[in-house]
Structures are given as C-alpha cells and as structure tokens.
gemmi code that builds the backbone of each chain (N, CA, C; Angstrom):
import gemmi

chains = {
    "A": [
        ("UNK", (-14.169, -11.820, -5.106), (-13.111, -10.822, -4.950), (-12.190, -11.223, -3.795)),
        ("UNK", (-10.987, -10.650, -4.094), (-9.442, -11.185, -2.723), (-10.480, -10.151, -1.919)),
        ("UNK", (-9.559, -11.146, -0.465), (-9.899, -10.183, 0.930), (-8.774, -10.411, 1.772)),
        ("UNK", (-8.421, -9.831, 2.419), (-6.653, -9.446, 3.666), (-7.928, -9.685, 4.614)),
        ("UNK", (-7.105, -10.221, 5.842), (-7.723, -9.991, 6.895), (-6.198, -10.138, 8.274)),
        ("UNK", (-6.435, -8.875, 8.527), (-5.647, -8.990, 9.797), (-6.203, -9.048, 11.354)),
        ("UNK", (-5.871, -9.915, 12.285), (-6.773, -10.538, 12.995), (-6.503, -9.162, 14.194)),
        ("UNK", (-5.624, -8.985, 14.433), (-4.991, -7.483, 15.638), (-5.749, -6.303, 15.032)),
        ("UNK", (-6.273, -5.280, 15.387), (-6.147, -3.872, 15.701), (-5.237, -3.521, 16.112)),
        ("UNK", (-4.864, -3.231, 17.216), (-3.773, -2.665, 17.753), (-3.239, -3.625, 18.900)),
        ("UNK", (-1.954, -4.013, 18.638), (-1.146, -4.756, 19.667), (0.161, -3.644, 20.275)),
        ("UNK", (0.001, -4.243, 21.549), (0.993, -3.563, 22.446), (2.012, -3.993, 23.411)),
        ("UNK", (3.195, -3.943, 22.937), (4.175, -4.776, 23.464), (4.885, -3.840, 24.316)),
        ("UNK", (6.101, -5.125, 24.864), (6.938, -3.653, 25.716), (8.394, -4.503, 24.765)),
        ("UNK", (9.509, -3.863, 24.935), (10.577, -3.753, 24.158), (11.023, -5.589, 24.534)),
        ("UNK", (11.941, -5.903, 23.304), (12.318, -7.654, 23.837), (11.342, -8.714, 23.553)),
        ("UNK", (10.255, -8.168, 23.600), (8.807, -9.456, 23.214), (8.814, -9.910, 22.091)),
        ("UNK", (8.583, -11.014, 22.052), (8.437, -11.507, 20.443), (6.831, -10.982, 19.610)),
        ("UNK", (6.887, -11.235, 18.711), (6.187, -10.388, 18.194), (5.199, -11.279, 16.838)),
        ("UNK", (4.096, -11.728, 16.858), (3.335, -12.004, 16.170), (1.878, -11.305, 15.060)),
        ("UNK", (2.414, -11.201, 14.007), (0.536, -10.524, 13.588), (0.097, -11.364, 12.314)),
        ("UNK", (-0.937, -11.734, 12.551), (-1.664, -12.511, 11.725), (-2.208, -12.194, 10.567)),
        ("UNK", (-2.366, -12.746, 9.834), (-2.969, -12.391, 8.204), (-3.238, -13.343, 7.187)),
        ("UNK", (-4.439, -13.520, 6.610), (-5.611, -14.161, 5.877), (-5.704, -13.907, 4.449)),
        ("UNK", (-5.683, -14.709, 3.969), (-6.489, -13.974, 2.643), (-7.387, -15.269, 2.087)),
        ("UNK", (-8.246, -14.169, 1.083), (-9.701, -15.387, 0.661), (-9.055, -16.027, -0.307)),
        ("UNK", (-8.232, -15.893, -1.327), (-7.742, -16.149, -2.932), (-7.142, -17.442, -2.925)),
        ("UNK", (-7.828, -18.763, -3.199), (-6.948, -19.560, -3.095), (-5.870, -20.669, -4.225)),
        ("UNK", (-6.109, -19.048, -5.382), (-5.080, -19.835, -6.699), (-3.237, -19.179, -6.082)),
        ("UNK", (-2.711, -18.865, -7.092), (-1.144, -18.437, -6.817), (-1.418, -16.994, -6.646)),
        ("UNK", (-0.375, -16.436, -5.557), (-0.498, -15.006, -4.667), (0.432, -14.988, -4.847)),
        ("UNK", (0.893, -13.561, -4.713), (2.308, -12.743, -3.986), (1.672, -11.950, -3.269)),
        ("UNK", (2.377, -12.244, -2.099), (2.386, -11.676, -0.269), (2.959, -10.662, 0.108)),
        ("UNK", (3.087, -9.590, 0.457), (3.521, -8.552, 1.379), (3.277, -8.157, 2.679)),
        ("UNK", (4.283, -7.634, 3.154), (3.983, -6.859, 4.564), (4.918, -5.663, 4.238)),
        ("UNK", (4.155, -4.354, 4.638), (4.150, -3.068, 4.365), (4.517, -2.814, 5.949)),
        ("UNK", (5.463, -1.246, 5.771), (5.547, -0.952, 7.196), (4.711, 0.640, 7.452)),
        ("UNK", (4.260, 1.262, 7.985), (4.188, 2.298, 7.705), (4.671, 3.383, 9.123)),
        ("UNK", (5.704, 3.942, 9.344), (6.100, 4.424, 10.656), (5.031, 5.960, 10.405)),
        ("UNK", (5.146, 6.350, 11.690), (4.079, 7.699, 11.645), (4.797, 9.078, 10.761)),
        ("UNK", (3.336, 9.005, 10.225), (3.939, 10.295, 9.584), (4.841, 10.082, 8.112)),
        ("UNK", (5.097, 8.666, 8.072), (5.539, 8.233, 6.378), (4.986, 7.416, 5.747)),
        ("UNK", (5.301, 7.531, 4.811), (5.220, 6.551, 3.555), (4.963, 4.889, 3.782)),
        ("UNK", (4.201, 4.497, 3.143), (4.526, 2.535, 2.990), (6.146, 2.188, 2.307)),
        ("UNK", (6.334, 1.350, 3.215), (7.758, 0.729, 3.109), (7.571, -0.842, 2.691)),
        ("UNK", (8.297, -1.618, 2.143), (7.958, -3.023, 1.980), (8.706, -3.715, 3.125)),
        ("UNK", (8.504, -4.079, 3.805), (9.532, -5.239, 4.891), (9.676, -6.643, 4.464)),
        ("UNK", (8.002, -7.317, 3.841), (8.996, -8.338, 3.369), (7.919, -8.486, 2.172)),
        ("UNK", (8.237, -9.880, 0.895), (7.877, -9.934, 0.200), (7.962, -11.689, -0.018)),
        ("UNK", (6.492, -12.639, -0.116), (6.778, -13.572, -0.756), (6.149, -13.922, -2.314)),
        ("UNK", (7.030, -14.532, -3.143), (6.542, -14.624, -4.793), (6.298, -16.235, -4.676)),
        ("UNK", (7.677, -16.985, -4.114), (7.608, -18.340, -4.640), (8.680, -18.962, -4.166)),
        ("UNK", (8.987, -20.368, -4.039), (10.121, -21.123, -3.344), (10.009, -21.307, -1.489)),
        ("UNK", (10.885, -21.012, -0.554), (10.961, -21.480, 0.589), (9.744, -20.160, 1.149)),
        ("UNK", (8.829, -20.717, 2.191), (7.797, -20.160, 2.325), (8.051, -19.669, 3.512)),
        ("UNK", (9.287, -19.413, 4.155), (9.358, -18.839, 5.142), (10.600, -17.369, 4.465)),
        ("UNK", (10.097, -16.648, 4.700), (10.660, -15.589, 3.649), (10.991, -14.528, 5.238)),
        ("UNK", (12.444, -14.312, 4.590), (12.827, -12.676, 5.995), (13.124, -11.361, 5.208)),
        ("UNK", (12.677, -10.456, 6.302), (13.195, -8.975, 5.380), (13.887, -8.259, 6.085)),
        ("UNK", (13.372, -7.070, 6.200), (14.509, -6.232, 6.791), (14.355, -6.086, 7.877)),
        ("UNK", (15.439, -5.141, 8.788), (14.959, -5.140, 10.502), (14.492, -6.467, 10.826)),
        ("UNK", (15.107, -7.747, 10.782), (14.579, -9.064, 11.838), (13.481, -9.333, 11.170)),
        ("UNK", (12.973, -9.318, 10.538), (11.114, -9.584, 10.191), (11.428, -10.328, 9.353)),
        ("UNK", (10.601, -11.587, 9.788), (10.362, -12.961, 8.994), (8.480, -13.260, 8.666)),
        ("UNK", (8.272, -13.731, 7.857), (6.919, -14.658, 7.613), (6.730, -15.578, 7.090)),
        ("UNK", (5.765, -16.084, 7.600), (5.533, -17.686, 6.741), (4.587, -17.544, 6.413)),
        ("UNK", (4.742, -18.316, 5.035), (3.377, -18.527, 3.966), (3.031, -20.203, 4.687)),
        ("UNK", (1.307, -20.196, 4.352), (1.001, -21.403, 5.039), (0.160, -21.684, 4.061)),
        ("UNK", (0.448, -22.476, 3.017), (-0.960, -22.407, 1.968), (-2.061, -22.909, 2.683)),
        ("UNK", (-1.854, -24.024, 2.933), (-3.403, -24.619, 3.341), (-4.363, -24.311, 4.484)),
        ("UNK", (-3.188, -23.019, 4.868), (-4.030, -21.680, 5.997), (-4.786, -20.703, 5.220)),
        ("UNK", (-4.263, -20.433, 4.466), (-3.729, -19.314, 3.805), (-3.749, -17.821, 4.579)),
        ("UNK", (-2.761, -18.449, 4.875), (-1.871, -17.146, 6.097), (-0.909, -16.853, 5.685)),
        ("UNK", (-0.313, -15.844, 5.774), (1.121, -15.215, 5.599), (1.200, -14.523, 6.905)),
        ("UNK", (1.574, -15.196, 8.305), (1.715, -13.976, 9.256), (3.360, -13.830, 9.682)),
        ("UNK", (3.548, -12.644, 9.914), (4.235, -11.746, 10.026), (5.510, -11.843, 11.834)),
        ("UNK", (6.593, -11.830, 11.700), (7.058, -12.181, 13.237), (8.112, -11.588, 13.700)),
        ("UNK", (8.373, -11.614, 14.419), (10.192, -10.599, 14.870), (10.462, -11.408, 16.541)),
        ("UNK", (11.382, -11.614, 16.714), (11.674, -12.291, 18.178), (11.412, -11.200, 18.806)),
        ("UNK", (12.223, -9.926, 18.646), (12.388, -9.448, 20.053), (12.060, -7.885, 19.044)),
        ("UNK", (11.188, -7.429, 19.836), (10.720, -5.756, 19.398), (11.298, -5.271, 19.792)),
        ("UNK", (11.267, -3.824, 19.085), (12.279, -2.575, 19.571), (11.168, -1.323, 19.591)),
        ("UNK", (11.496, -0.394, 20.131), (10.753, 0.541, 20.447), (10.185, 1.273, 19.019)),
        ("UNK", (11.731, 1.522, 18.040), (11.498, 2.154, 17.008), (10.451, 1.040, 15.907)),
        ("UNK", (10.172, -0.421, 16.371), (9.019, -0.586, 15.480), (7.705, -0.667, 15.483)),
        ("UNK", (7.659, 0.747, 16.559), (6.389, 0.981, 16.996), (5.799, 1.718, 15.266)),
        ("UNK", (4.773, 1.074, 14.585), (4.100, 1.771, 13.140), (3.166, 0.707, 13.164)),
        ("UNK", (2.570, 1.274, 12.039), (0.830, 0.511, 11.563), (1.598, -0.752, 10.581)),
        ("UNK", (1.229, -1.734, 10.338), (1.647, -2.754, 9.871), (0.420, -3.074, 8.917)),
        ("UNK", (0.794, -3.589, 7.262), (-0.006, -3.740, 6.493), (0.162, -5.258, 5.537)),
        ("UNK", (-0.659, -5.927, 5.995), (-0.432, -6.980, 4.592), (-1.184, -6.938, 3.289)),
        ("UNK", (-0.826, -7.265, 2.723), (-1.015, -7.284, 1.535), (-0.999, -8.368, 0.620)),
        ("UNK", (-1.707, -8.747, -0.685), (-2.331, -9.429, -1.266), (-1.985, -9.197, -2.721)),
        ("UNK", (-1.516, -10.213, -4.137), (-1.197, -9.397, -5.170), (-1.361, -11.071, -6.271)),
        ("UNK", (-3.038, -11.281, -6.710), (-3.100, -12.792, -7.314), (-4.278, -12.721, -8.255)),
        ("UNK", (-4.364, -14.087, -8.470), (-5.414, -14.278, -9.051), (-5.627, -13.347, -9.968)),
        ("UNK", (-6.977, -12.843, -10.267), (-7.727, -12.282, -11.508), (-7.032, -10.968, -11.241)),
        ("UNK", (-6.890, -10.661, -9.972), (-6.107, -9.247, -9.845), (-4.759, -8.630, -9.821)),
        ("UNK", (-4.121, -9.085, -10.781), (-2.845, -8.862, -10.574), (-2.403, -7.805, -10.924)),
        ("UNK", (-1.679, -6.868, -10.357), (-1.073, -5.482, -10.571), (-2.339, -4.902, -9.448)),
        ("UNK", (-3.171, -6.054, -8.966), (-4.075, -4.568, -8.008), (-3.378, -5.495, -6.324)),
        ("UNK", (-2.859, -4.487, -5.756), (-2.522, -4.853, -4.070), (-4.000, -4.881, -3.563)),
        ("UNK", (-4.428, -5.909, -2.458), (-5.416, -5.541, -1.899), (-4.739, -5.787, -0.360)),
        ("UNK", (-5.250, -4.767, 0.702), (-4.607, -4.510, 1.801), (-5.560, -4.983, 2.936)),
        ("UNK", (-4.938, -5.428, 3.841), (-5.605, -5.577, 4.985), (-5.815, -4.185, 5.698)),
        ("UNK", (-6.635, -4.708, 6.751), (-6.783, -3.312, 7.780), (-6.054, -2.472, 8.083)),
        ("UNK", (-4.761, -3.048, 8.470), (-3.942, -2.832, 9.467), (-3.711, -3.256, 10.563)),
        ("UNK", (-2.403, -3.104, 11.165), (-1.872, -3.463, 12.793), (-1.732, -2.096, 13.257)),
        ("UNK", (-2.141, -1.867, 13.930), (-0.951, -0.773, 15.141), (-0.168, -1.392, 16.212)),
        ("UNK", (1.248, -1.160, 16.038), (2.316, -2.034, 17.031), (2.779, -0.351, 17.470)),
        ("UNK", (2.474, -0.773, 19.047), (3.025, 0.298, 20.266), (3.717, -0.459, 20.873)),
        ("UNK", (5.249, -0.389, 20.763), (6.081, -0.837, 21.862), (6.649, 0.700, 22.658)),
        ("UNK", (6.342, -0.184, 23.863), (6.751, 0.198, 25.053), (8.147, 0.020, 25.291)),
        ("UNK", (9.737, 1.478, 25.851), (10.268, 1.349, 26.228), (10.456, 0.022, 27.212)),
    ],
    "B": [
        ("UNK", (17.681, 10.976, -5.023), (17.234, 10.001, -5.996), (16.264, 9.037, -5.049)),
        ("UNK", (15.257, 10.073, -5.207), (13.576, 9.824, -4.570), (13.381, 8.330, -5.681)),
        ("UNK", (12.945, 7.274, -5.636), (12.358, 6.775, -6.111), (11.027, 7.283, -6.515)),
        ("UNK", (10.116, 7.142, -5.437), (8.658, 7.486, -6.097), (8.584, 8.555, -5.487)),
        ("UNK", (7.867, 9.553, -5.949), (7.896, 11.137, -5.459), (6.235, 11.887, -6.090)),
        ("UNK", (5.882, 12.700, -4.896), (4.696, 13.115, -4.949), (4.698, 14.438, -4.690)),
        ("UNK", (4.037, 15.471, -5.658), (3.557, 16.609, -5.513), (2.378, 17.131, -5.595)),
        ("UNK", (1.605, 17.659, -4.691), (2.489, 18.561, -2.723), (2.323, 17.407, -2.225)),
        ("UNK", (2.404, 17.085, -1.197), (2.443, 16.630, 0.294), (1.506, 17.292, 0.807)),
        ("UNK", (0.747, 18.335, 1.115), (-0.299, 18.350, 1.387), (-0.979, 19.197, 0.712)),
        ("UNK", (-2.393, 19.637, 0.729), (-3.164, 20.069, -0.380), (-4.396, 20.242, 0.344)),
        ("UNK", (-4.623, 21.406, 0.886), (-5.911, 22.060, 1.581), (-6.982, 22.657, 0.404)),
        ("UNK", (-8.137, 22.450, 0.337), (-8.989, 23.101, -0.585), (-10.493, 23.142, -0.194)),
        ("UNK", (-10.915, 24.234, -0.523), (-12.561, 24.271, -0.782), (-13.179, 23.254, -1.217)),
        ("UNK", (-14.084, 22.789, -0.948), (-15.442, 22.430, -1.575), (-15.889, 22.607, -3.162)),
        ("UNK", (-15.707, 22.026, -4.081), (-16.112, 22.099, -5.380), (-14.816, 22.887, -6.316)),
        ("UNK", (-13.715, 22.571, -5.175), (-12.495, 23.370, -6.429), (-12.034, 21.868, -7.294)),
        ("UNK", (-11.049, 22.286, -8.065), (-10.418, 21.141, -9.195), (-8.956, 21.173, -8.824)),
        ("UNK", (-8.148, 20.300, -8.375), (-6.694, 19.925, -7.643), (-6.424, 19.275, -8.879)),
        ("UNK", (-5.026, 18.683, -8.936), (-4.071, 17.845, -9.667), (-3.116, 17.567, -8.486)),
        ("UNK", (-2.442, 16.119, -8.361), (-1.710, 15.491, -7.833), (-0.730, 15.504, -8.923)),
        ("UNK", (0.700, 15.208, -8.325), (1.759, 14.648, -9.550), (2.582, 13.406, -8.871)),
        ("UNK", (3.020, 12.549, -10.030), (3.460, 11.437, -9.592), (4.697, 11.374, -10.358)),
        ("UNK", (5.772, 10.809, -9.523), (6.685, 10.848, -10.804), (7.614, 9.485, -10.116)),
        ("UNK", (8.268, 8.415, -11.261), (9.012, 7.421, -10.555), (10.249, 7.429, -11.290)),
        ("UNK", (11.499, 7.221, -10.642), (12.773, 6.987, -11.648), (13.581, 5.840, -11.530)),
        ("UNK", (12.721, 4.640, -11.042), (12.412, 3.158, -11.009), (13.048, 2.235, -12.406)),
        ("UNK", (12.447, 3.173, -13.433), (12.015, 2.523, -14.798), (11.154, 1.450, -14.730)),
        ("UNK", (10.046, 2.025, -14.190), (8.666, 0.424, -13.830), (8.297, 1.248, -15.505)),
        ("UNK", (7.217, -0.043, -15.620), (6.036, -0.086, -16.630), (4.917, 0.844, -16.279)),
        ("UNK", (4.405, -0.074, -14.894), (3.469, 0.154, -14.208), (3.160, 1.546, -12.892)),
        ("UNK", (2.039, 1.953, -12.787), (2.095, 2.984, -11.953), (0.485, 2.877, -11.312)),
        ("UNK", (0.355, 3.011, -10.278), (-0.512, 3.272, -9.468), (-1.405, 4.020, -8.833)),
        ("UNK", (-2.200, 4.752, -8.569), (-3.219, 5.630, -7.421), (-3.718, 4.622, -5.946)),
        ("UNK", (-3.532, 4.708, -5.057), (-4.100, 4.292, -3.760), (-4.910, 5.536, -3.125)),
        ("UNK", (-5.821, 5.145, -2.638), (-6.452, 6.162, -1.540), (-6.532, 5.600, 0.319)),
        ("UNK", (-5.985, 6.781, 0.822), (-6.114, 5.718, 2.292), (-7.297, 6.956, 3.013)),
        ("UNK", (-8.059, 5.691, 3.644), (-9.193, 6.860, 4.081), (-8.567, 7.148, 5.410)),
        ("UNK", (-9.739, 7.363, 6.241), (-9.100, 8.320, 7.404), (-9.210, 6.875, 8.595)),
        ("UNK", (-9.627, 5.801, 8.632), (-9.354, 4.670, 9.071), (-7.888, 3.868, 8.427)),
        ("UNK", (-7.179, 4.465, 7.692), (-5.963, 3.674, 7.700), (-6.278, 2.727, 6.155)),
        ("UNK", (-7.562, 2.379, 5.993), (-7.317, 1.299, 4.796), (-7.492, 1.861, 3.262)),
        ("UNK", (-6.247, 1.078, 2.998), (-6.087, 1.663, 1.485), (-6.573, 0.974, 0.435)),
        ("UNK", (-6.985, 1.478, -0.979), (-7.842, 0.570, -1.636), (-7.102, 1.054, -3.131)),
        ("UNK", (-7.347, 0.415, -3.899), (-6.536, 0.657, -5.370), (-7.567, 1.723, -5.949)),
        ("UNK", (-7.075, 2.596, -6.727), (-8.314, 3.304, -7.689), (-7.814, 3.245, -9.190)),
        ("UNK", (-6.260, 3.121, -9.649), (-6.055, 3.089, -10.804), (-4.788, 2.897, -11.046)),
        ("UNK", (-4.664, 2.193, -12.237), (-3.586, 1.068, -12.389), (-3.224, 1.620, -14.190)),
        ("UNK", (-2.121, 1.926, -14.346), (-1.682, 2.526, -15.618), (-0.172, 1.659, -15.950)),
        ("UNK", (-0.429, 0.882, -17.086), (0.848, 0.078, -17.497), (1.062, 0.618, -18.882)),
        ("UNK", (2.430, 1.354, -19.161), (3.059, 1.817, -20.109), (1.849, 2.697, -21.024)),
        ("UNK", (1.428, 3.948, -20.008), (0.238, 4.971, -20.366), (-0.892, 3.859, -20.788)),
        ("UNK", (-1.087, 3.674, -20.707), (-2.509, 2.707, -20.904), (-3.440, 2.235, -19.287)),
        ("UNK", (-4.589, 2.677, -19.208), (-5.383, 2.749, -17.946), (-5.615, 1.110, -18.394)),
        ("UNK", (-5.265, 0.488, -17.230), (-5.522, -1.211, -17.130), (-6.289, -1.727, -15.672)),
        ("UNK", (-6.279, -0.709, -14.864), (-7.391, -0.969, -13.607), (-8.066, -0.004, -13.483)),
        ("UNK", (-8.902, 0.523, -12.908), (-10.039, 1.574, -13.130), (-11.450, 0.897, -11.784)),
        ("UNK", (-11.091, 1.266, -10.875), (-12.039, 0.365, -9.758), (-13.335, 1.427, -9.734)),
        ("UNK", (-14.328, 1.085, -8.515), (-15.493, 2.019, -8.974), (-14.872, 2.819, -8.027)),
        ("UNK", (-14.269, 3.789, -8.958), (-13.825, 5.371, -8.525), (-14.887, 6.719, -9.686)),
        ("UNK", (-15.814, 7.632, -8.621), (-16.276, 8.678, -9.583), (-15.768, 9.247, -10.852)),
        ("UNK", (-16.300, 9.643, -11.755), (-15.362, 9.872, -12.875), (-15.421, 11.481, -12.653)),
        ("UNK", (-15.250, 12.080, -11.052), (-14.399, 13.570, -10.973), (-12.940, 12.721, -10.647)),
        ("UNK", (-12.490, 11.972, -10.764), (-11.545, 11.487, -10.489), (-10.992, 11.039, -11.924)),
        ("UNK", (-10.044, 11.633, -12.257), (-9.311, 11.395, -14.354), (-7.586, 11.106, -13.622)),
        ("UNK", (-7.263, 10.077, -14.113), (-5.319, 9.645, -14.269), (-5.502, 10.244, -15.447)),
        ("UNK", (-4.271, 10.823, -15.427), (-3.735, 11.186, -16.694), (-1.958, 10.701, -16.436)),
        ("UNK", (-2.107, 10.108, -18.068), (-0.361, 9.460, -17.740), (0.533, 9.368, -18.984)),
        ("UNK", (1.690, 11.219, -19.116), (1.926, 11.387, -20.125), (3.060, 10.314, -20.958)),
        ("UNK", (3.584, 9.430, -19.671), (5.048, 8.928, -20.545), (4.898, 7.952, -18.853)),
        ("UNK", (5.818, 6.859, -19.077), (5.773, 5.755, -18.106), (5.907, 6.230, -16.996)),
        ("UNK", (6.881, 7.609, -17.027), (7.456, 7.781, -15.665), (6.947, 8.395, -14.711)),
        ("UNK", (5.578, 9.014, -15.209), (4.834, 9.574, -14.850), (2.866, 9.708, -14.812)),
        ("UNK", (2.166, 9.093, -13.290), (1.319, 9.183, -13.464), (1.003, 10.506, -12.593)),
        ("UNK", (-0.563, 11.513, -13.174), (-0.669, 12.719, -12.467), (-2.337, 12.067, -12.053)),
        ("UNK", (-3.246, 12.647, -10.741), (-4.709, 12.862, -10.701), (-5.331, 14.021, -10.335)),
        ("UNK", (-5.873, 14.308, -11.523), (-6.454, 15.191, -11.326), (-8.217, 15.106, -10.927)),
        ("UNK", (-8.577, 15.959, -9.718), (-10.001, 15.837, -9.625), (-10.679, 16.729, -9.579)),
        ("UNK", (-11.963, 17.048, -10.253), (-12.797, 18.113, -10.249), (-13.597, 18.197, -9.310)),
        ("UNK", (-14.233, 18.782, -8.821), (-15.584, 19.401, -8.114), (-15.428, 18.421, -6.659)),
        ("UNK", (-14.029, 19.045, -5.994), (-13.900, 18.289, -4.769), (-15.101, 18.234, -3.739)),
        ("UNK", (-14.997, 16.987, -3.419), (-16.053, 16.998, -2.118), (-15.080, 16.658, -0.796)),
        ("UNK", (-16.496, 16.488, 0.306), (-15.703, 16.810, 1.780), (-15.141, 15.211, 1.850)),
        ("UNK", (-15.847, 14.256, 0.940), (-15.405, 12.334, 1.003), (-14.394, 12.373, 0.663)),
        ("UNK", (-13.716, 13.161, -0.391), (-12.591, 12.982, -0.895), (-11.200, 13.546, -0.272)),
        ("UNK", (-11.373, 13.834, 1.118), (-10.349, 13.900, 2.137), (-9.586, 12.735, 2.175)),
        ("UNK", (-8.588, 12.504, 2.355), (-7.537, 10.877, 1.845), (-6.317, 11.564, 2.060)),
        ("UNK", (-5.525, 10.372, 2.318), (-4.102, 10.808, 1.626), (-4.239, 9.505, 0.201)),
        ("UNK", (-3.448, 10.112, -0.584), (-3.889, 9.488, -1.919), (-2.052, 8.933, -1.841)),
        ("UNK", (-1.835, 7.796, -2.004), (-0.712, 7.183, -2.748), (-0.703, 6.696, -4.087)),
        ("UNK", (0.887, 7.127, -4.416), (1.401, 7.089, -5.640), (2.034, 5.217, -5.211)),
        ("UNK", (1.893, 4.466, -6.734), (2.636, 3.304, -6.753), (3.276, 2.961, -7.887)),
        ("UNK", (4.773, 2.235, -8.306), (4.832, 1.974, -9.365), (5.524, 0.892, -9.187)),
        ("UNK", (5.738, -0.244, -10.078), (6.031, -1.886, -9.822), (6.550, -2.452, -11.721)),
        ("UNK", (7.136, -3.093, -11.537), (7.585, -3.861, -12.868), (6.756, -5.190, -13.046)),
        ("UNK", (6.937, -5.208, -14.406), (6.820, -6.636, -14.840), (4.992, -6.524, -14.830)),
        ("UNK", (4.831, -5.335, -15.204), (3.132, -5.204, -15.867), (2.103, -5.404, -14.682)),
        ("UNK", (2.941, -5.066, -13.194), (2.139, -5.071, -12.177), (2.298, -6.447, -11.387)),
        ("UNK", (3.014, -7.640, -11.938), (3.170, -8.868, -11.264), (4.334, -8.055, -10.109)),
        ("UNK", (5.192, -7.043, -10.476), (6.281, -7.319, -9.397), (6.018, -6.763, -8.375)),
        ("UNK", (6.981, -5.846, -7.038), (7.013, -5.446, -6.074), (6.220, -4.102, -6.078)),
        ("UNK", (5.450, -3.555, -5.318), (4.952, -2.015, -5.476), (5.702, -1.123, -4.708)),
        ("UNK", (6.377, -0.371, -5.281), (6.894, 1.120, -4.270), (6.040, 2.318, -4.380)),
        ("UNK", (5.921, 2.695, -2.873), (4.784, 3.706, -3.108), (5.508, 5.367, -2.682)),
        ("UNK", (4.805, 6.055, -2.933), (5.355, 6.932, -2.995), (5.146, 7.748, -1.456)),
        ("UNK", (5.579, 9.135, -1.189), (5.261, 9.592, 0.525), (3.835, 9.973, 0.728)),
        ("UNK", (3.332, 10.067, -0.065), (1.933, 10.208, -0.238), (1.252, 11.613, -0.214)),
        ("UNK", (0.044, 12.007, -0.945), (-0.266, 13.451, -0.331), (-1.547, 13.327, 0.282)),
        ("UNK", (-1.525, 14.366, 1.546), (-2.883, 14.248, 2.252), (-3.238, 15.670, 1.880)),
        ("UNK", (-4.735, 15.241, 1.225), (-5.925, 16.237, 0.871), (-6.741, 16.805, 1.921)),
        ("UNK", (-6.795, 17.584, 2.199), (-8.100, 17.802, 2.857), (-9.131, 19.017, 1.985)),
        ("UNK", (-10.184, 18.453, 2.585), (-11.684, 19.352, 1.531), (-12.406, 19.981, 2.413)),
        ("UNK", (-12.511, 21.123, 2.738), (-12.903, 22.002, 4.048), (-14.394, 22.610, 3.599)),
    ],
}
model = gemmi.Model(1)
for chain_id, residues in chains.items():
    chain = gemmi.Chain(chain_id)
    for i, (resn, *xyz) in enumerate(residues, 1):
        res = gemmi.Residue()
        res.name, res.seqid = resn, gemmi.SeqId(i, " ")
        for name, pos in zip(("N", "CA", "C"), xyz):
            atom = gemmi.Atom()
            atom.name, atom.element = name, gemmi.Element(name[0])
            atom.pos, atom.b_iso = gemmi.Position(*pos), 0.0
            res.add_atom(atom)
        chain.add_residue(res)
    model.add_chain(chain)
structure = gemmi.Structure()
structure.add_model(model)
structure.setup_entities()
C-alpha cells in the first residue's frame, strides 16, 4: 500500500524565512503529487499539483516543489514566508493501483511569526 | 458558484442516532469522494463514486452507506452513530475517473456526544 510521509510536525518561522517541508512517498511506479493548504478553520485548498513534464512545478502564493524521482520526494518551498501562511500543510499522493484514492500525509503546521 | 458544497457544516448528535451528510459539486466531475479527518488532522479516503457507481469502498463500517443519486451529487448517510465517528468528514470531486485534480469541499464537523 502508498504511504506520504512528512518529515515536520510543526515548523515555526518568523516572517521573510525561506521555507522548506519535506515529503516521501513509498509508490515507486507513476504518481500525481499534491500539496494541499489548509488555513484554520477551512477547507483543503490545492497549492500545487505535479502530473508530468518539468519536475519542478509552482503554484499559487510563491509555492514551488520539486519532484525527485529517485528520492521520491516531492518537497514543498517558498523563499520568503508571510504571516498569512501560517496553516497545516498536506501532501498528497494519487498512483499506482490507487488511483482516484488521495493518500495524505500527516501534515505540517507552519506558524509564522510576525 | 460554490464549487464543492456541503450540508451542514456542523452536525451535533447523540449516541446511536442516524445523520445524512449532503454533497453537491457544479464542477461537472465524474468522480466524487468521502474523506474523514480524525481529530489528529489525518485524512483517509472512505469512498470513491465515479458516474453513481461505488468504485472505492476502504474498510469503512457498513453504518456508513454513500448514496449517489446523479454525478453531481454524492450524500452519507450513517446509522447508529458512535462517539469514533466524531470527524470532520470531506466531500471530494475530480475528473477524468479520479486520475485528475481533487476539490474538496468546506467540510462538515460531526460531533457524537
């Protein structure tokens, strides 16, 4: 069975920091990648999405990731944080035998600090 | 023009009552979804419905029934709530028979008192 693994619990920045979170998965035929945002109190949002082609994929709000096959990492990055992207951060997983099922990592919690 | 949309948003109940969730997407996906997020944050799939037809089905209790009258709409209904089944439950729906993007919906949080 796929497995997410996000290496952070909770990271805590202060505003301007660059910004790293890591993420794993076990599956090592063809994937599609996500990172989910989730701010408090809402909904999952998609920030970014990789299917296929250049493996460094950007989304919205500054957020870039790179796919690393022979890691198999997809982690997640932003130069410089902002206060408002203080939310739980989710990757996600979408391959192999399981397709149409997301399988999610833990989670991040990103607290930036004014 | 909610994309994915969930009714209630929240949903307080007894012990051994029977709830219904509603799901509704105006996407035009195929596909539609159930997530459950426990009270640690991690979410796990419970059921996967492509063009009314149940196509994922994980080991979820069977007080737990999708019902899914027309694409645009998946509903869950569960019987004989217990206190485990506290969650917020997300709605998902995605194209292309589940290969494409998932949008989820605002989600509803249950609680079982």
């Amino acid at each position: 069975a796929q497995s997410v693994s996000q290496h952070n619990h909770h990271v805590i920045l202060s505003e301007a920091a660059s910004l790293e979170l890591g993420c794993n998965y076990s599956y090592g035929g063809t994937v599609n990648l996500f990172w989910y945002v989730q701010y408090p109190g809402q909904h999952l949002q998609l920030l970014l999405k990789y299917f296929s082609g250049d493996p460094l994929v950007k989304g919205i709000k500054g957020f870039e990731a790179e796919f690393i096959k022979s890691k198999f990492s997809f982690n997640l990055r932003k130069p410089s944080v902002q206060w408002s992207d203080t939310a739980e951060y989710f990757c996600a997983v979408n391959g192999g035998t399981s397709y149409g099922k997301l399988t999610f990592g833990q989670g991040t919690i990103l607290t930036v600090h004014p | 023009d909610t994309a994915v949309s969930q009714t209630p948003k929240y949903l307080v109940t007894q012990m051994g009552n029977d709830k219904s969730i509603k799901c509704e997407q105006n996407l035009g996906h195929d596909t539609m979804y159930w997530y459950k997020q426990d009270s640690k944050k991690f979410l796990k799939i419970m059921f996967s419905y492509n063009n009314k037809e149940l196509i994922i089905n994980e080991t979820v209790p069977n007080r737990f029934s999708p019902k899914s009258p027309d694409k645009a709409h998946l509903n869950l209904h569960i019987n004989s709530l217990e206190l485990g089944d506290s969650a917020v439950y997300f709605c998902a729906s995605s194209q292309r028979s589940g290969r494409g993007t998932q949008y989820f919906g605002p989600g509803t949080r249950l609680t079982v008192l």
